[in-house]
N, C-alpha and C positions, 0 to 999 in steps of 0.2 A: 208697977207699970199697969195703965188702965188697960181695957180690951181693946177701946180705941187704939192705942198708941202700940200695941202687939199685934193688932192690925195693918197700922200703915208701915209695919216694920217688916212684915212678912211680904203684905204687897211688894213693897220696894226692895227686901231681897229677892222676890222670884221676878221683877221687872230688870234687876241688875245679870241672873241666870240669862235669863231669853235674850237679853244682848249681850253678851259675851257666847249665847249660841248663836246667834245672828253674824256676830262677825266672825265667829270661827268656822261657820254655815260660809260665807262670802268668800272667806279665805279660801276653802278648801272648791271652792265652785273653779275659782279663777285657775287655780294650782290643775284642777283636773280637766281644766278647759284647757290649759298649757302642756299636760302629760298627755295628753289627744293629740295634739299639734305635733308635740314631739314623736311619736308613735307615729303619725301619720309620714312624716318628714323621712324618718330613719329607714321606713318601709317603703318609701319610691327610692333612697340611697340603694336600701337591699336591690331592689328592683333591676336596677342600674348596673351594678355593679355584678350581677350576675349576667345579663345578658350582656356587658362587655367583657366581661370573663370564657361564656359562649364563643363571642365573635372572634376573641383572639386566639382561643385554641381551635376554632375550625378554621383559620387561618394558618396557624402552626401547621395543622396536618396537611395544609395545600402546599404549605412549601416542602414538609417533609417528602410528599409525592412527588413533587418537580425535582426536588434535588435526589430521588431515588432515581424517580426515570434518567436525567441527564447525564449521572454517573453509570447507567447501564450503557447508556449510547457512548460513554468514553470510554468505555472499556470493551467495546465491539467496536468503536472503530478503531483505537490501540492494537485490539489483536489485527483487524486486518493487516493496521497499517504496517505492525510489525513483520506480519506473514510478505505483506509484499515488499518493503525492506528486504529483509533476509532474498529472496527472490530475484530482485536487482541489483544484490552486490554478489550473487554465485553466478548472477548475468551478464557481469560485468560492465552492467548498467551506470550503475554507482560505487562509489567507494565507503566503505565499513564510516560511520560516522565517528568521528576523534575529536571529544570536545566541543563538537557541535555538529550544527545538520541545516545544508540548504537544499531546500525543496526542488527535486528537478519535474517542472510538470510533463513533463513529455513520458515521464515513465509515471508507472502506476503508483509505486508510494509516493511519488509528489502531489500524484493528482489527490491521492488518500487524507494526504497530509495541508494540502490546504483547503480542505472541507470539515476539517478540526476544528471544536471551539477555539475562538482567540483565546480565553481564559485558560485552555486544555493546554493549546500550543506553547503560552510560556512555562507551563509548568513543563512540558513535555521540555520544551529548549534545557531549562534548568537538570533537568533528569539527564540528557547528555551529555553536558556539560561535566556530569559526574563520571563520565566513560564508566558505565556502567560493564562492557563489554570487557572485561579482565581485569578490571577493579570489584574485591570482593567486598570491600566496602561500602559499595555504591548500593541504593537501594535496588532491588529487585525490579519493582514496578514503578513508573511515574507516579502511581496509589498510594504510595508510601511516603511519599515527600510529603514535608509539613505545610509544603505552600498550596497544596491541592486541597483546599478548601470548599466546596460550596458556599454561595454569597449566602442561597435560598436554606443552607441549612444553618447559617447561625441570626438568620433571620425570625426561621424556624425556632429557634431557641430562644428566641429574644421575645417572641408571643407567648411563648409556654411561659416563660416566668412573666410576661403580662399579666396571662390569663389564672395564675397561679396567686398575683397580689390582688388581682380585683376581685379574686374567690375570699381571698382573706377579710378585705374590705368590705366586702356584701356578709360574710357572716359574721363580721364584726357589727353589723349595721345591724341586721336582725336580730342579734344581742342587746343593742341597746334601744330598736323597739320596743325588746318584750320588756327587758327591765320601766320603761315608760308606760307598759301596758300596768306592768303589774303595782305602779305607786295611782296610775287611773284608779284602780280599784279600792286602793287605801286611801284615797281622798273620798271617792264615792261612800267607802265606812264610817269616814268621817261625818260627813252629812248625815249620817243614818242615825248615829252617835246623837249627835248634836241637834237634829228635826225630834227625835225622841225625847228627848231628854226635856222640851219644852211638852211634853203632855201629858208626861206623869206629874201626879198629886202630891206625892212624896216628895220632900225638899230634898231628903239625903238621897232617893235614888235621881232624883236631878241631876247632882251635883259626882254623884259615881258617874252615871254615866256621860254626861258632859267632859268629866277628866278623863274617862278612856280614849275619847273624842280629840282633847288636845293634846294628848299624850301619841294619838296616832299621826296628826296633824306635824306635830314636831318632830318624829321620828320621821316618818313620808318628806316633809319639805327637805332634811339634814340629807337625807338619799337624795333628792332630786337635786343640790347643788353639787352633786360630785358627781351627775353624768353630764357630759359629753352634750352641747347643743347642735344641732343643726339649723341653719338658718337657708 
């Protein structure tokens, strides 16, 4: 082989080098302009989904507080109304409730009794109906029945586990930010790889470092199609 023709054999393998780092330069540009995107995308999800995670447990706690206060108010005005019961059947106001209870207004536990939640009231009905008064049976308190619920407290509960999947979803989100953050930077390698690699003199360290280049290119892209996109 003359010098000429070992010439134009080296030119044309180091012009074949520089494009194949040219497109694996392009490749990894695009990929890391898409791993940004993504990263950026995942990190307003996080965003999101933290501060509706926020808004539903300081939610939760407002009803947890109205269903604490309301239940304090049923059971002060229960004791009243039971004190003044008791009070108008030794007065012979009233008779012992059996089974049930109509409100006489004219005397004091009536008047007690219809300033009771309507929600309190049936349950309280139901609670009679148990003739709780020598049925040992019967629950103790109207507090004991199952039907004495708070609306506000299983409302209250239904924001806690809101606020409990949208925490899950936001650091699920921030997860696969960082994982997009950190193939940004294995592409950015790549480029580094591969801009190098076109200015060394050496053919063989060319061609090293060019294959570390798409060695990382290929491993980065095989990661990047197993996460999760946002759009």
């Amino acid at each position: 082989m003359t010098d000429d023709s070992a010439t134009r054999t080296g030119l044309l393998g180091a012009e074949r080098l520089e494009l194949v780092a040219t497109i694996v330069m392009s490749i990894a540009v695009v990929l890391t302009a898409w791993s940004a995107f993504q990263a950026g995308k995942w990190s307003g999800v996080q965003s999101i989904g933290f501060a509706e995670a926020g808004a539903a447990r300081t939610e939760s706690v407002r009803l947890d507080t109205l269903s604490g206060q309301l239940t304090q108010l049923d059971i002060a005005v229960f004791n009243e109304w039971s004190g003044a019961l008791a009070d108008d059947v030794t007065a012979g106001r009233v008779e012992v409730p059996r089974g049930s209870y109509q409100p006489d207004s004219g005397t004091r536990s009536g008047f007690l009794y219809e300033r009771i939640r309507e929600d309190f009231q049936v349950v309280l009905a139901e609670w009679v109906a148990t003739e709780p008064i020598g049925n040992v049976d019967a629950p103790a308190t109207p507090f004991e029945m199952d039907s004495y619920v708070m609306p506000g407290a299983i409302e209250a509960e239904v924001q806690r586990a809101l606020a409990d999947e949208r925490a899950v979803e936001a650091r699920t989100a921030n997860q696969n930010g960082d994982n997009y953050v950190l193939t940004t930077v294995l592409f950015a390698s790549v480029i580094f790889f591969a801009g190098v690699s076109t200015k060394l003199a050496s053919k063989r360290n060319r061609v090293i470092l060019l294959g570390v280049g798409v060695a990382i290119l290929i491993a980065a892209t095989v990661t990047v199609l197993t996460f999760p996109i946002e759009i």
